[in-house]
N, C-alpha and C positions, 0 to 999 in steps of 0.2 A: 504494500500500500504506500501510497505515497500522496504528498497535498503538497499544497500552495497557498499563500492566503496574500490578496490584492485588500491591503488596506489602506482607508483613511479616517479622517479625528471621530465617526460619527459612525462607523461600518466598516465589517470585516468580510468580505467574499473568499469562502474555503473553498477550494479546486480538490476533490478527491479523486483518483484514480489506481484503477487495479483491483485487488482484493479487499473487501468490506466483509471479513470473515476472522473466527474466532479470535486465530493465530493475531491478527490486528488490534482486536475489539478495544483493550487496557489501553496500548499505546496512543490510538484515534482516542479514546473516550476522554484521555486527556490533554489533550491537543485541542477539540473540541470544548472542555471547559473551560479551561484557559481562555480560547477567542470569547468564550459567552462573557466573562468575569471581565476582560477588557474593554470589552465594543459592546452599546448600548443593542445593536445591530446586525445580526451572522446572517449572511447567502452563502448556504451551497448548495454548490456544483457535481450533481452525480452521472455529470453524462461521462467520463471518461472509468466509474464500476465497470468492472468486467466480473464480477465474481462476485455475489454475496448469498451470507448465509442468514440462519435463524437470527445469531447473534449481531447481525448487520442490521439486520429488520428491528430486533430490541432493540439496538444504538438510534437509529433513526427516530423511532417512536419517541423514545427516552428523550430528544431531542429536542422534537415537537413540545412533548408535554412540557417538558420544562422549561422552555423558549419562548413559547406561545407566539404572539402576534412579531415578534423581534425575530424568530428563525424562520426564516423563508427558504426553500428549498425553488433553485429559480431553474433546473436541467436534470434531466432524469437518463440513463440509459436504456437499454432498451431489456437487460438483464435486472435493474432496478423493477423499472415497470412489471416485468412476469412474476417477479416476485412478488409486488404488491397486488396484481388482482389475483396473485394465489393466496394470499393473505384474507384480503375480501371474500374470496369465495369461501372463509371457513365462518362456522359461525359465530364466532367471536367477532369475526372481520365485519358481519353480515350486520351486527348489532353497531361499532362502529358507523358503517356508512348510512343505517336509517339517524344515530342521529345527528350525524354529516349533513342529512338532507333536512332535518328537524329545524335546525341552526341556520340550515340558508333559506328553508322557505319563512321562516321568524326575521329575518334580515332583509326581505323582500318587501314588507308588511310598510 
């Protein structure tokens, strides 16, 4: 695994690529807090994942929730993405995205 991170006073853009997997997970997970702990702001970048696992999909998550409106995820692979609507299609996932859509049809209002 390997990143990048384009910053400036107000936002940090991580560039991830490669492996998003176990073997990673400690090392990214802290790399990742550190940018949150500095910049008000985190975009990443997961179009250049080529690999991820369970534990990739936790770190993500973990991400979100903790980040909330400040973590934007702005590129996705195409290895990210299969793994997210295999995510969805479980029913855990299935409960996430009703109320993904709960939240946006309330935001429409």
């Amino acid at each position: 695994m390997s990143d990048s991170a384009i910053i400036d006073e107000a936002a940090c853009r991580l560039t991830l690529k490669g492996k998003l997997t176990f073997e990673h997970s400690a090392e990214l997970e802290d790399r990742i807090i550190n940018a949150m702990r500095r910049y008000p702001h985190l975009e990443v970048d997961l179009s250049g994942v080529d690999e991820i696992d369970l534990c990739g999909i936790h770190l993500l998550g973990m991400l979100q929730s903790f980040g909330g409106k400040e973590v934007v995820i702005v590129a996705t692979s195409p290895v990210v993405e299969q793994a997210s609507k295999r995510l969805l299609s479980s029913f855990r996932g299935a409960n996430l995205a009703r109320v993904e859509r709960r939240e946006s049809l309330s935001e429409s209002r």
